[in-house]
C-alpha positions as CSV (number, residue, x, y, z in Angstrom):
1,X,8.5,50.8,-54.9
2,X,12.0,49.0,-54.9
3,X,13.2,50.7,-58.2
4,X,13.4,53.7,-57.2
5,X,16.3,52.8,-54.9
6,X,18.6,52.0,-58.3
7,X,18.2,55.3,-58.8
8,X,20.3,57.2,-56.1
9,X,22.9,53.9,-55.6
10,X,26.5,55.3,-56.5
11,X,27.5,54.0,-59.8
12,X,30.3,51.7,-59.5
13,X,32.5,53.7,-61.7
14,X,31.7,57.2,-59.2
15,X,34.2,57.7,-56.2
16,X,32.3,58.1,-53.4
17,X,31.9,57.7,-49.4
18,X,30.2,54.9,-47.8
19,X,27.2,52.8,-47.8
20,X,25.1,51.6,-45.3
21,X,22.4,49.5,-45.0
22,X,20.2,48.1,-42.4
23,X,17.5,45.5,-42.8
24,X,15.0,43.2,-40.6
25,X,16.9,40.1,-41.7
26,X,14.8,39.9,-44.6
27,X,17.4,40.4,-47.8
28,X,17.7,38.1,-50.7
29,X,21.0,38.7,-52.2
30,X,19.4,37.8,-55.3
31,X,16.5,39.9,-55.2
32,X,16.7,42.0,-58.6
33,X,15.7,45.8,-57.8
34,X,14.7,46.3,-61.5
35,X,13.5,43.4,-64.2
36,X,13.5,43.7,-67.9
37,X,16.7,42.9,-69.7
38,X,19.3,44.2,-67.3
39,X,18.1,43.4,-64.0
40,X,19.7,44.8,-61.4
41,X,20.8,42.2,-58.7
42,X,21.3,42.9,-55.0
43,X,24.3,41.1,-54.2
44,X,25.9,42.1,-57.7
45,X,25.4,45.9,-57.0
46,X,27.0,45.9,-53.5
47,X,29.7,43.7,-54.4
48,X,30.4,46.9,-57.2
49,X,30.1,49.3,-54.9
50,X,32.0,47.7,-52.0
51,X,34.9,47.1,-54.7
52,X,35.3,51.2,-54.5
53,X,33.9,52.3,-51.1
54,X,32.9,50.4,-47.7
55,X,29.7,48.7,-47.7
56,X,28.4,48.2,-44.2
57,X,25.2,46.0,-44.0
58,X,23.9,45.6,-40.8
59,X,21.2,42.1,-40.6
60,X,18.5,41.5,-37.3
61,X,20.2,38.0,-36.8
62,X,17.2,36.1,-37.0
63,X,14.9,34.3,-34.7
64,X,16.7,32.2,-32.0
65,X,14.7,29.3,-32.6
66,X,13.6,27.6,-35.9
67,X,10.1,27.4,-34.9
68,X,9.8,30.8,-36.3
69,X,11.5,32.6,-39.7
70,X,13.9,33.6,-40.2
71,X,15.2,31.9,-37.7
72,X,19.4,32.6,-37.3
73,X,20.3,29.5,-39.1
74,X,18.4,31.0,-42.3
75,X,20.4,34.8,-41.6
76,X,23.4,33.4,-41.5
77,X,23.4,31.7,-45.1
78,X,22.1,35.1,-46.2
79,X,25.1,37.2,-44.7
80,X,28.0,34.1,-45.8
81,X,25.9,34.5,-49.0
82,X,26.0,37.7,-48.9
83,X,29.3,38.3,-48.3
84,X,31.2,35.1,-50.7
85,X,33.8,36.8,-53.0
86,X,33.4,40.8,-52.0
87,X,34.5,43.1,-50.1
88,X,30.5,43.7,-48.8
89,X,30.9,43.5,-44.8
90,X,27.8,42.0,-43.0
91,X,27.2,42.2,-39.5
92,X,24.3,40.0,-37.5
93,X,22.6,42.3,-34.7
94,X,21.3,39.5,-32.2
95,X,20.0,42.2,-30.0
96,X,16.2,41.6,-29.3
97,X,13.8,40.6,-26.3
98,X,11.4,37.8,-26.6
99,X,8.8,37.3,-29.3
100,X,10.6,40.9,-30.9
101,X,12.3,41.7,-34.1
102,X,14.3,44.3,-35.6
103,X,12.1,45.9,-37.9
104,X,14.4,48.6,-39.5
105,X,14.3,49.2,-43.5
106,X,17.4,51.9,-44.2
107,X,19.7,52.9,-46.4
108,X,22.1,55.5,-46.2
109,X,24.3,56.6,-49.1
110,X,27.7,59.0,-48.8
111,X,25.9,60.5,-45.4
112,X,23.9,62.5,-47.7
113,X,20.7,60.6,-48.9
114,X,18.9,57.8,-47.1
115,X,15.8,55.5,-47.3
116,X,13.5,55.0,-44.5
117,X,10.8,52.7,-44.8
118,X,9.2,49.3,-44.6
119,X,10.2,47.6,-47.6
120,X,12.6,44.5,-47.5
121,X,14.6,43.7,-50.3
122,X,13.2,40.1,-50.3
123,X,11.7,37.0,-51.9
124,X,10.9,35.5,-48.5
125,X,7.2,35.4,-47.6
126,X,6.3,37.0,-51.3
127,X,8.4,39.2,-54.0
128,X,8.2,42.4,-52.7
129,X,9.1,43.7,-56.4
130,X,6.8,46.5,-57.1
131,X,6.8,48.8,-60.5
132,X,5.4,52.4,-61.9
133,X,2.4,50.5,-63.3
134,X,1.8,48.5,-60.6
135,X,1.4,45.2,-62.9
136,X,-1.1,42.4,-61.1
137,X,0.7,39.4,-60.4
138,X,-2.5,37.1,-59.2
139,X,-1.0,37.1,-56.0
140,X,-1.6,38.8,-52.1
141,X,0.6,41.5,-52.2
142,X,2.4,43.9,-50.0
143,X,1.7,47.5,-49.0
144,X,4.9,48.9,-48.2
145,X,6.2,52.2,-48.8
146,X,9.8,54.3,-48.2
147,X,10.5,57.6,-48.0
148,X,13.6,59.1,-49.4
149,X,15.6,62.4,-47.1
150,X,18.0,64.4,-47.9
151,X,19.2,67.0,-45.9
152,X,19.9,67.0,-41.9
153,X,17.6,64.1,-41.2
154,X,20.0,62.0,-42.9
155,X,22.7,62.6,-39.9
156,X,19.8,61.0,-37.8
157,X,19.6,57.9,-39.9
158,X,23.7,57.3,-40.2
159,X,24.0,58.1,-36.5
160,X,21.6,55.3,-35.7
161,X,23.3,53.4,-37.9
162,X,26.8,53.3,-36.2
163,X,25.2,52.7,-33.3
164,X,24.2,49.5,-33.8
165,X,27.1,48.9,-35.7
166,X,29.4,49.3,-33.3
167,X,27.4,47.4,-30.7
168,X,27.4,44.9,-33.1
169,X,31.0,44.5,-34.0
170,X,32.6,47.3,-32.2
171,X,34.2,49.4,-34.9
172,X,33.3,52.8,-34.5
173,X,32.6,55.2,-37.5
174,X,33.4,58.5,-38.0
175,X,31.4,61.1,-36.8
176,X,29.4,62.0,-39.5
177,X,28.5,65.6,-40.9
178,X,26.1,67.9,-40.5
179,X,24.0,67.5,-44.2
180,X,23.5,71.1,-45.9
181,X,19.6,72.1,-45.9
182,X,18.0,70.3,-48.6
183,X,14.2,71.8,-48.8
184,X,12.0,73.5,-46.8
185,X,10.4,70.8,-45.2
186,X,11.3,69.9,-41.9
187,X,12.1,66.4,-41.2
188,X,12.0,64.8,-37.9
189,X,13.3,60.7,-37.3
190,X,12.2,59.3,-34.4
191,X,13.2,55.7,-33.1
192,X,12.0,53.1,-30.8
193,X,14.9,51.5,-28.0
194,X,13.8,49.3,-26.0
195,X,15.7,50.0,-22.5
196,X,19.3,48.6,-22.3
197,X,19.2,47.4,-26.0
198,X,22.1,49.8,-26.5
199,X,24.7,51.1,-23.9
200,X,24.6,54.5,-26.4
201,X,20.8,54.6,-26.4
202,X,19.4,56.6,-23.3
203,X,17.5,54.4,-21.2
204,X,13.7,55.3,-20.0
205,X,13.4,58.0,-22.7
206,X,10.3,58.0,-25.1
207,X,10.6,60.4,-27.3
208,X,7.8,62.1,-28.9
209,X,7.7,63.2,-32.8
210,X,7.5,67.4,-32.3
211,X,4.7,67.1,-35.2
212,X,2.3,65.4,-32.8
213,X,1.2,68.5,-30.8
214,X,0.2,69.8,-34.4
215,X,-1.3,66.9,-35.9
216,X,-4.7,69.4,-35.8
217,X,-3.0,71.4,-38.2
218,X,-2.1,68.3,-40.8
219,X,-1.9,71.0,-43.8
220,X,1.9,71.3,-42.9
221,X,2.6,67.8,-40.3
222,X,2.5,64.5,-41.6
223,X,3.2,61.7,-39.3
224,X,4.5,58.3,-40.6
225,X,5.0,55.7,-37.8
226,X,6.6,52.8,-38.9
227,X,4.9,50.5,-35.7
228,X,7.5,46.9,-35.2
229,X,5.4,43.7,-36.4
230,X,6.2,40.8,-34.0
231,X,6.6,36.9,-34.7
232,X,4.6,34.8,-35.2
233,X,5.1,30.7,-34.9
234,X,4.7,29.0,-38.1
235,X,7.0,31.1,-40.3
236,X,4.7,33.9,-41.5
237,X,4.5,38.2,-40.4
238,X,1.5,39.7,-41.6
239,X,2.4,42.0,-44.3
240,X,2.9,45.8,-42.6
């Protein structure tokens, strides 16, 4: 559902932290989170936000050859796009191996709410515009979902984050932290590296989720993988 993202964005007139936002190289600065009368536009809402606090947005920089999409050529408009008259700062993450994309979907918000999920904020391949009613369009469409934590996890999110930010441009961000207990649900994030991707990623670790051992006892463990989807020649990802 992109909508319900509009609903934890600052406000541009509220004084608050940070915003960061990593995507799969699939954003349409365009893309209008919300349709009706007063759509609410990508581009428009960062550039309102990043007029009061930073706006870090962190792109996969795109294939390395046009043969496949989006290829870097393609990310590149998106970021200058992106970018033109604001204070929004875009950064192209050209770390991959072949025939592999980035295939993170997160948002992070002040360092105390986040999104985690599989939905791009994108035109490209489809509209991935979804609503409450879930309106047919007479099209293929996408099944995508996002989850949104508050709470401790959301340190996990941010600190992944400014890790690929700085090994993408080298600034380092402040240590963020410690979120307040939100619920009393336990919340565990869990991230593929492949080895030496990331000087601050430890290399041959695979880390397992804690929930798996427990999986029997699915009453209180949910596990939701969010498994990369690689490329494919001719343009097109099958929708995750």
């Amino acid at each position: 559902m992109v909508p319900m993202h509009c609903r934890q964005w600052p406000s541009p007139s509220e004084k608050r932290e940070c915003t960061f936002m990593s995507r799969a190289g699939d954003l349409t600065p365009d893309f209008t989170l919300t349709r009706g009368a007063r759509p609410i536009v990508v581009r428009q809402l960062l550039a309102e936000v990043a007029a009061r606090i930073p706006v870090r947005v962190l792109l996969w920089a795109g294939a390395p050859l046009p043969v496949l999409r989006p290829w870097r050529g393609d990310v590149r408009k998106i970021r200058d796009r992106l970018m033109a008259g604001t204070q929004i700062q875009c950064a192209l993450d050209a770390r991959e191996r072949p025939l592999h994309c980035h295939h993170e979907k997160t948002i992070v918000i002040d360092n105390r709410i986040a999104f985690v999920g599989g939905i791009d904020l994108t035109s490209f391949n489809g509209d991935r515009w979804d609503g409450q009613g879930h309106p047919p369009r007479g099209a293929a469409g996408w099944h995508d979902v996002a989850a949104r934590i508050a709470g401790p996890a959301v340190r996990d999110a941010a600190d992944n984050f400014a890790m690929r930010w700085e090994a993408t441009t080298g600034e380092v961000l402040p240590p963020v932290t410690q979120p307040s207990l939100a619920g009393d649900i336990e919340v565990q994030l869990v991230r593929t590296v492949p080895n030496g991707m990331y000087r601050m990623a430890p290399a041959r670790r695979f880390s397992t989720a804690r929930v798996v051992p427990s999986r029997a006892s699915n009453r209180t463990s949910v596990h939701l993988p969010r498994e990369p989807v690689p490329l494919v020649a001719g343009g097109d990802r099958h929708p995750a």
